[in-house]
C-alpha positions in Angstrom: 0.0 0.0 0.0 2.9 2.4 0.5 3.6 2.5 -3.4 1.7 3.9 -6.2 0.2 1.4 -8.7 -1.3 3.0 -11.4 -3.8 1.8 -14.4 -3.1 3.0 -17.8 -6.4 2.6 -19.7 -6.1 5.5 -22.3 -3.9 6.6 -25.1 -3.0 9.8 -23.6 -1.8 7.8 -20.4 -0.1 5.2 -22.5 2.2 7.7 -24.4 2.9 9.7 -21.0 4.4 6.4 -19.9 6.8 5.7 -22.7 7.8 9.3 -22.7 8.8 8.5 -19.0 10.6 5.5 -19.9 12.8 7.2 -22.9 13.9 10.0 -20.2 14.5 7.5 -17.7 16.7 5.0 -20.0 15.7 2.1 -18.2 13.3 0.5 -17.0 11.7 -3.0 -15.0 8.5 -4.5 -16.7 7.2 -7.7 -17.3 3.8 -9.3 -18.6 0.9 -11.3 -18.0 -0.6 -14.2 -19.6 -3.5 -16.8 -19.2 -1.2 -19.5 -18.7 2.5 -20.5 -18.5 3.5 -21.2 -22.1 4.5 -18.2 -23.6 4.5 -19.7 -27.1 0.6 -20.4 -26.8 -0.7 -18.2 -24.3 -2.3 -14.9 -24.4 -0.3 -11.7 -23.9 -2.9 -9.4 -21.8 -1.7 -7.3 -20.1 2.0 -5.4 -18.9 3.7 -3.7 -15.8 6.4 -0.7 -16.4 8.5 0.6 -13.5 11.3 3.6 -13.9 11.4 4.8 -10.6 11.1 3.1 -6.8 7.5 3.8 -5.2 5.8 4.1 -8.8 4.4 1.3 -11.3 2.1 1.3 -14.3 0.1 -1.5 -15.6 -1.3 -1.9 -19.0 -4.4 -4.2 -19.4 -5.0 -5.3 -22.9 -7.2 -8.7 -22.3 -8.8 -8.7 -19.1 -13.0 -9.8 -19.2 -13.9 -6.8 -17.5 -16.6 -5.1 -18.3 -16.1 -2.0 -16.2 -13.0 -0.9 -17.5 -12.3 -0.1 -21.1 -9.0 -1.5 -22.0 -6.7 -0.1 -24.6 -6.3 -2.8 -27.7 -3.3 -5.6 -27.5 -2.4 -3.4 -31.2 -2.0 -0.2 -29.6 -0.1 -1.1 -26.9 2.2 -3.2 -29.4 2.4 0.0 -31.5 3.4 2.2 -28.6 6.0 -0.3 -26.9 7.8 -1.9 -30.1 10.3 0.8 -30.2 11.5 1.3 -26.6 11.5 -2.4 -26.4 13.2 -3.0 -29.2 16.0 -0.3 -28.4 18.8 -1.9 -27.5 20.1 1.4 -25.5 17.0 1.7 -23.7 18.0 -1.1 -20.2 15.9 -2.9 -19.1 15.5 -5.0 -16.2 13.3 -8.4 -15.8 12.5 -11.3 -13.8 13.1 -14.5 -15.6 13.4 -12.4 -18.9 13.1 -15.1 -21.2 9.4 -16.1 -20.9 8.7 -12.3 -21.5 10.9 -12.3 -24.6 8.6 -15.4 -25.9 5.5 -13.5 -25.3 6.8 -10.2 -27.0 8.4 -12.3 -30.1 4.7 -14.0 -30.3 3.7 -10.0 -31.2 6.3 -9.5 -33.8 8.8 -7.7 -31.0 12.4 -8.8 -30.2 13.6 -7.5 -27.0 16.6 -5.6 -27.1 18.8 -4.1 -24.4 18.3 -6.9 -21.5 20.4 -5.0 -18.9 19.8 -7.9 -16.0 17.5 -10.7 -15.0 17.3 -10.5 -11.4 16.2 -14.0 -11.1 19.7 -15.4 -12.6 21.6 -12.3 -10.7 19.7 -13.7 -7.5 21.1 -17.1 -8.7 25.0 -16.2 -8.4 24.8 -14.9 -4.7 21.9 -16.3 -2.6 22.6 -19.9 -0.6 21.8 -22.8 -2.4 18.5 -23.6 -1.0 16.9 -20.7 -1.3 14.2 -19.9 -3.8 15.3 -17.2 -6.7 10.9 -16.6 -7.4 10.5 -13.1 -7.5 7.2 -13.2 -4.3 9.8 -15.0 -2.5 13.2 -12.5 -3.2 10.5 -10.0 -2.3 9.5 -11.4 0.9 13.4 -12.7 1.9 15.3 -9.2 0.6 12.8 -6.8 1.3 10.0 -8.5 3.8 7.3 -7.0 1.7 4.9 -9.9 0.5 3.0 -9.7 -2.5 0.0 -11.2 -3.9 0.8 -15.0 -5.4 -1.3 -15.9 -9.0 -3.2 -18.3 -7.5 -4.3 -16.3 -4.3 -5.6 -13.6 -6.9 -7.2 -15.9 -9.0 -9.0 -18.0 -6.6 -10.1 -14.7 -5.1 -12.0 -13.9 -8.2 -12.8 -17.4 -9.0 -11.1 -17.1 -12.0 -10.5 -19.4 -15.1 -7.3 -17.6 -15.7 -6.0 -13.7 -15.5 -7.6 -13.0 -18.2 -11.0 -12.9 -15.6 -9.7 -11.4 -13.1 -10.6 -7.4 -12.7 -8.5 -4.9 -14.1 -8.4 -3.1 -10.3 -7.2 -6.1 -8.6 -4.7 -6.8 -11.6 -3.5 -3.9 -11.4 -2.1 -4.4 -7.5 -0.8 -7.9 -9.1 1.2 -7.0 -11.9 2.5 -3.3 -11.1 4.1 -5.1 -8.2 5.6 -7.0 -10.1 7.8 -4.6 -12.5 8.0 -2.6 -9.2 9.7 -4.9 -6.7 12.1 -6.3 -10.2 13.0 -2.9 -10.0 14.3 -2.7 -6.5 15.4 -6.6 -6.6 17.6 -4.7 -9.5 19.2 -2.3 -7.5 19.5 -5.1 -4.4 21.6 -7.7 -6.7 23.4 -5.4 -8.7 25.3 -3.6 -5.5 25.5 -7.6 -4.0 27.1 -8.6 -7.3 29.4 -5.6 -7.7 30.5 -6.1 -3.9 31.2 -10.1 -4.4 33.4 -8.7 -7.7 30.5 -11.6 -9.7 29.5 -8.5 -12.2 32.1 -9.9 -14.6 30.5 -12.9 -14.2 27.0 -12.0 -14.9 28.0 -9.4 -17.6 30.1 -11.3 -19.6 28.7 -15.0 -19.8 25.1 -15.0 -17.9 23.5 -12.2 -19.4 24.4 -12.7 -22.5 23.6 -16.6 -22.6 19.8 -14.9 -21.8 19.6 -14.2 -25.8 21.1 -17.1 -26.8 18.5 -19.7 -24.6 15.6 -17.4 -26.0 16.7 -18.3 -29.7 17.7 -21.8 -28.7 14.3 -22.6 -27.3 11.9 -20.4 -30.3 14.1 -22.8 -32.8 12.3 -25.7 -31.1 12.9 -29.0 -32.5 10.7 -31.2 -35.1 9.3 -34.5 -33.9 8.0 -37.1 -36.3 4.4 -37.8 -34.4 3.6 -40.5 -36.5 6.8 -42.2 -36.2 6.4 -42.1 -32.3 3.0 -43.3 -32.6 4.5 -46.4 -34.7 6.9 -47.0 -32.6 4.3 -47.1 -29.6 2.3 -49.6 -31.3 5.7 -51.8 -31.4 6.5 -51.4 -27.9 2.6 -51.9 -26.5 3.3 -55.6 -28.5 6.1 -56.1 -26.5 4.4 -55.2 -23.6 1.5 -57.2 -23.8 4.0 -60.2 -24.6 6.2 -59.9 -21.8 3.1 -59.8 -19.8 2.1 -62.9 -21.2 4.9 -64.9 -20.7 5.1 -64.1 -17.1 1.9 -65.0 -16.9 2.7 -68.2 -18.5 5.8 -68.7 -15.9 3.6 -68.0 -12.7 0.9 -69.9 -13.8 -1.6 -67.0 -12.9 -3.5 -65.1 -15.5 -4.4 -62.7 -12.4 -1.9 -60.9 -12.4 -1.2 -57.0 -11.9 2.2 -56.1 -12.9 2.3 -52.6 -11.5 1.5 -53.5 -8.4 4.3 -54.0 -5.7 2.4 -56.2 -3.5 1.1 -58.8 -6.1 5.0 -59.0 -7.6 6.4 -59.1 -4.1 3.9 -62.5 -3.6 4.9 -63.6 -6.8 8.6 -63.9 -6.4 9.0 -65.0 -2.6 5.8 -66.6 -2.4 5.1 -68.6 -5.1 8.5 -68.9 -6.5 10.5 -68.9 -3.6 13.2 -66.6 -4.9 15.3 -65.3 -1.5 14.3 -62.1 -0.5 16.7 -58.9 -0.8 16.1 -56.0 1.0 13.6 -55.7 3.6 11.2 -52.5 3.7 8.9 -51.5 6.2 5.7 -53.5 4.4 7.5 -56.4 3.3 10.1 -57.2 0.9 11.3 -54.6 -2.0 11.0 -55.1 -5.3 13.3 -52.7 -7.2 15.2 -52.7 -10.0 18.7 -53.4 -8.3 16.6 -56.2 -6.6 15.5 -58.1 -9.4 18.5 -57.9 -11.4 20.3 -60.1 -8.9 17.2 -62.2 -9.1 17.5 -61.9 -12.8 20.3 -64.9 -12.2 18.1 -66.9 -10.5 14.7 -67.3 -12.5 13.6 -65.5 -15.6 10.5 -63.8 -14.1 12.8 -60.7 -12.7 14.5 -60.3 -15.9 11.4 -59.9 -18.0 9.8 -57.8 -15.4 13.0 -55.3 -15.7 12.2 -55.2 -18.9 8.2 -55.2 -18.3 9.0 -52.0 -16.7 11.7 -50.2 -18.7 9.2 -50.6 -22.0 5.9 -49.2 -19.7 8.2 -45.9 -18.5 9.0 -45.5 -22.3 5.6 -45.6 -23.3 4.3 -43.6 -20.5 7.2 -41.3 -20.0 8.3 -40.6 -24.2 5.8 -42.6 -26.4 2.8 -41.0 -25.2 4.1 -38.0 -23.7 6.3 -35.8 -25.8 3.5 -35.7 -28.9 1.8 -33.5 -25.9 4.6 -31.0 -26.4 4.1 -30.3 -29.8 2.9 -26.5 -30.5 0.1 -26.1 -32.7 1.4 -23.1 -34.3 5.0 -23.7 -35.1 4.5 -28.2 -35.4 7.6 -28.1 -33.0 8.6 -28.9 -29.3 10.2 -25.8 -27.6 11.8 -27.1 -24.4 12.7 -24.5 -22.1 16.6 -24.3 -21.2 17.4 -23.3 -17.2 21.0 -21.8 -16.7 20.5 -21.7 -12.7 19.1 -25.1 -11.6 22.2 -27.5 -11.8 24.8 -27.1 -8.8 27.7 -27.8 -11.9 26.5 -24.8 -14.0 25.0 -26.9 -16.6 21.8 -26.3 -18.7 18.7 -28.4 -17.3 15.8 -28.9 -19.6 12.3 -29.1 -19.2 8.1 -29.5 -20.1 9.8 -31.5 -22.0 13.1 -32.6 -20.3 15.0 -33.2 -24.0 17.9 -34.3 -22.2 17.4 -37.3 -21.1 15.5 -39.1 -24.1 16.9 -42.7 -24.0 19.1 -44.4 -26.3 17.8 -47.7 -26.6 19.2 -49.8 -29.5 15.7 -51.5 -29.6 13.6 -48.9 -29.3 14.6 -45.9 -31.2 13.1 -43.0 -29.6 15.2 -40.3 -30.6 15.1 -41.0 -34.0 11.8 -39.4 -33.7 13.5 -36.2 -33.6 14.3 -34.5 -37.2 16.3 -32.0 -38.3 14.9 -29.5 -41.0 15.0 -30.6 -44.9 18.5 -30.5 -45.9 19.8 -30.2 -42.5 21.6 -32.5 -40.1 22.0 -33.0 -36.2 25.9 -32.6 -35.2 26.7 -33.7 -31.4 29.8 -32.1 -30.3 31.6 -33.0 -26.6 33.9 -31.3 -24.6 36.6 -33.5 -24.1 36.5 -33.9 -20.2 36.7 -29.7 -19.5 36.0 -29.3 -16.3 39.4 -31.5 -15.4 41.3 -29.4 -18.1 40.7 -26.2 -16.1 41.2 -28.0 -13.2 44.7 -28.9 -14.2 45.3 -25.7 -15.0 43.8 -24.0 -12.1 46.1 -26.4 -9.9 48.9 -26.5 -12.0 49.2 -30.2 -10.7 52.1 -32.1 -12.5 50.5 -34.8 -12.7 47.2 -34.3 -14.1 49.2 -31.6 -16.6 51.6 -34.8 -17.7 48.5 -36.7 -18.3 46.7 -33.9 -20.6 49.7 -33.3 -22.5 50.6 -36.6 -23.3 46.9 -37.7 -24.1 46.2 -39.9 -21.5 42.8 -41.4 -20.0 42.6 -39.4 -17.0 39.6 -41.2 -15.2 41.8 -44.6 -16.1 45.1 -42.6 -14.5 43.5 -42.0 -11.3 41.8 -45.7 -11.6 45.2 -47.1 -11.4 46.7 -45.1 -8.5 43.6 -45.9 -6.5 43.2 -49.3 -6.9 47.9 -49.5 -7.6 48.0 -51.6 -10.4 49.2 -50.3 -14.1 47.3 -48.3 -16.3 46.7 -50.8 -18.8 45.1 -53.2 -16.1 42.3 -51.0 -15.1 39.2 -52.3 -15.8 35.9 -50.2 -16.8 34.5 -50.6 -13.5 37.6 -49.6 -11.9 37.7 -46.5 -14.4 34.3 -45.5 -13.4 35.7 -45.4 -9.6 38.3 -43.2 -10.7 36.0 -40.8 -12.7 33.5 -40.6 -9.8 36.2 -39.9 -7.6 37.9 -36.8 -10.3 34.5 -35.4 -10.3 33.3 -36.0 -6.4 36.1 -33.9 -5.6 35.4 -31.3 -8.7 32.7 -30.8 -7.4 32.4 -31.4 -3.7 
C-alpha cells in the first residue's frame, strides 16, 4: 500500500508512460498471460516501472466489463520501439518467458540490462528460492500477492477474468519490486566482484537460450506413434509370458504387492532387501534375481518398456505447439549445482538411447539439414589442471592420456593398462566427487 500502482487505460496515459521510460533510459517491466506457455498463451496485459515507489500497468485482455481497456495493437504500436531499443536497459525477472511473449507480437527485445532472477542465482545460498514473491519477501520482507491467491479470489479461469483493479495491484508489483530486486543484486554482485560474471557470460547466454528454445525442435508424431504400437506388442507379450511362468492369469504387474507375492511366495526366490511392508521389489533387486529365474529379468524389462511408453511414447506428442509443429523445451541456466543447462516441459535431455527402441530418431532436423553432437573433451578436469597446475594431471593432458583410467590405477595401484571399466568409473567418480564437492 505504501507504493503507487497505477492503471493506464487511455492513449494519452499510455504515451505519457513511454515518454517516461525514454527519459529515464531504463526501465523494469514484465507481462501477463493466461497460462505459462509463452509460445501459446495470451499476452494481456504489462507492468512498467522507472522509478522506486511508482508502477504502471497496461491491461490489454482482461473480461472486464467496467474498465475499457486499450487494444493488445495499440499497446504493441506504442512499446515496439523502446522495447526493441537496444540502448533503452531494461531490467526483468526470468526475462526469457517475457521475450517469448513479446516475439509471439512481432517484438524482439533488445537491451536486456539484468535478470534478477539469474543475478539472485550467483549470490543467494543454495537452498533458497530465486521466485520473484519470495526474493520480495526474503530481501525486502514486503509480501506480495501470489497468481493463485488472486485468482482464486476472483474465482477465476485464468488472469484474463480477473478485474483490471485487482490486476493492477498484481502485476504493477511486479515490475515494481524487479525494479528494486535490481538495485539489491546489482550492488551484492558488484560487492562479491561476480558482475564480470553475470556481464560477460550469464546475461548474455539470456539471448542465446531465448533463440535456442523459439528454434524448437521437429518431432515425427507419427513415427512415435509407430513406434508405440511396437513397444505396447512387446508389452502385452512380456506380460504374457510371465503370466505363462507364474501360472496365474491374475496378475497385476504394476503392483508392488502382487510382484512381491509372486517372487518370494510362489517362486521362492530369496528375499533382498527388507522395507517396512515387506520385501522390496526394485530394480537393483530383481537384477540379482535376474540370475536366479527368468520372471525378474522380463519384469525389468516389463518395466523399462511401460516408462517409455508412458514417459516418451505417449508424452512428448503433448509437447508439440500447434502453431510452429515443433517442441520448444525451455533451457534453465540456474538449476544445476555444476553450472549446466537443465531442460524441461519437455526434459529433452534425457530421451533414452535404446538400441531397440529408437526414440530419438523421432526427432528430425529441417530438410537438408543434419544434427551434429559435439563433446567437450572432459573440461572441467582441463581447467582443473590448470587452475592447480598439478604435474600430474598436466603430464596426463599433455601426453593424451585417459585421465579417469590414470586416477583408476593409483587408486586401486595396479598399471594403467590393467584397469578395468568398473575400476575406471571409480576413478571418474572420484575426479568429479572432488570437482565438485
Amino acid at each position: 500500500k505504501k507504493y503507487d500502482f497505477k492503471v493506464v487505460l487511455t492513449q494519452q496515459e499510455l504515451d505519457a508512460v513511454v515518454e517516461q521510460v525514454k527519459e529515464a533510459g531504463a526501465f523494469a517491466t514484465d507481462t501477463e498471460t493466461t497460462g505459462v506457455n509463452p509460445f501459446i498463451d495470451k499476452w494481456i496485459g504489462t507492468s512498467i516501472s522507472t522509478v522506486e515507489g511508482e508502477s504502471f500497468y497496461i491491461p490489454t485482455g482482461h473480461q472486464d466489463e467496467t474498465q475499457k481497456q486499450l487494444s493488445l495493437e495499440q499497446v504493441v504500436t506504442a512499446l515496439k520501439p523502446i522495447l526493441e531499443d537496444p540502448k533503452i536497459k531494461k531490467y526483468l525477472h526470468h526475462a526469457k518467458f517475457d521475450m517469448h511473449v513479446f516475439a509471439q507480437s512481432g517484438i524482439k527485445m533488445q537491451g536486456l540490462d539484468f535478470d534478477t532472477m539469474v543475478g539472485a542465482s550467483l549470490v543467494v545460498e543454495a537452498w533458497q528460492s530465486v521466485g520473484l514473491k519470495q526474493l520480495s519477501e526474503s530481501v525486502f520482507q514486503e509480501s506480495m500477492l501470489t497468481y493463485s491467491m488472486v485468482v482464486a479470489q476472483s474465482k477465476a479461469k485464468d488472469f484474463s477474468n480477473v478485474p483490471v483493479a485487482l490486476a493492477t495491484e498484481y502485476a504493477a508489483a511486479d515490475a515494481h519490486q524487479t525494479l528494486k530486486l535490481f538495485y539489491h543484486f546489482k550492488a551484492l554482485l558488484e560487492k562479491k566482484e561476480l558482475m564480470g560474471l553475470y556481464g560477460d557470460i550469464e546475461n548474455p547466454l539470456i539471448d542465446v537460450l531465448v533463440d535456442m528454445e523459439a528454434e524448437g525442435i521437429a518431432l515425427d508424431v507419427e513415427m512415435l506413434q509407430e513406434i508405440g504400437v511396437l513397444v505396447e506388442k512387446e508389452i502385452k507379450r512380456i506380460e504374457t509370458e510371465i503370466k505363462a511362468l507364474v501360472g496365474s492369469d491374475d496378475v497385476n504387474l504394476n503392483s508392488p504387492k502382487q510382484i512381491e507375492d509372486i517372487l518370494f511366495n510362489q517362486l521362492m526366490l530369496p528375499p533382498q532387501k527388507r522395507k517396512k511392508t515387506g520385501y522390496s521389489t526394485d530394480q537393483e533387486v530383481l537384477e540379482n534375481l535376474a540370475k536366479l529365474h527368468p520372471v525378474p529379468a522380463l519384469l525389468l524389462k516389463y518395466r523399462e518398456l511401460s516408462k517409455l511408453q508412458s514417459t516418451y511414447i505417449s508424452s512428448l506428442p503433448m509437447y508439440v505447439n500447434p502453431n510452429t509443429k515443433r517442441v520448444h523445451t525451455s533451457y534453465s541456466q540456474i538449476r544445476t549445482a555444476t553450472g549446466r543447462l537443465s531442460s524441461s516441459d519437455p526434459n529433452l535431455q534425457n530421451i533414452p538411447v535404446d538400441s531397440s527402441i529408437q526414440i530419438r530418431s523421432a526427432f528430425k532436423a529441417r530438410p537438408g539439414h543434419v544434427f551434429l553432437s559435439a563433446d567437450y573433451s572432459q573440461i572441467e578436469l582441463r581447467v582443473l589442471a590448470f587452475l592447480s597446475q598439478d604435474s600430474v594431471l598436466k603430464k596426463a593432458f599433455l601426453e593424451d592420456k585417459d585421465i579417469h583410467a590414470q586416477t583408476a590405477a593409483g587408486l586401486f595401484e595396479i598399471p594403467v593398462d590393467q584397469v578395468t571399466s568398473e575400476q575406471r568409473g571409480v576413478g571418474k567418480r572420484i575426479n568429479f566427487s572432488i570437482l565438485y564437492g
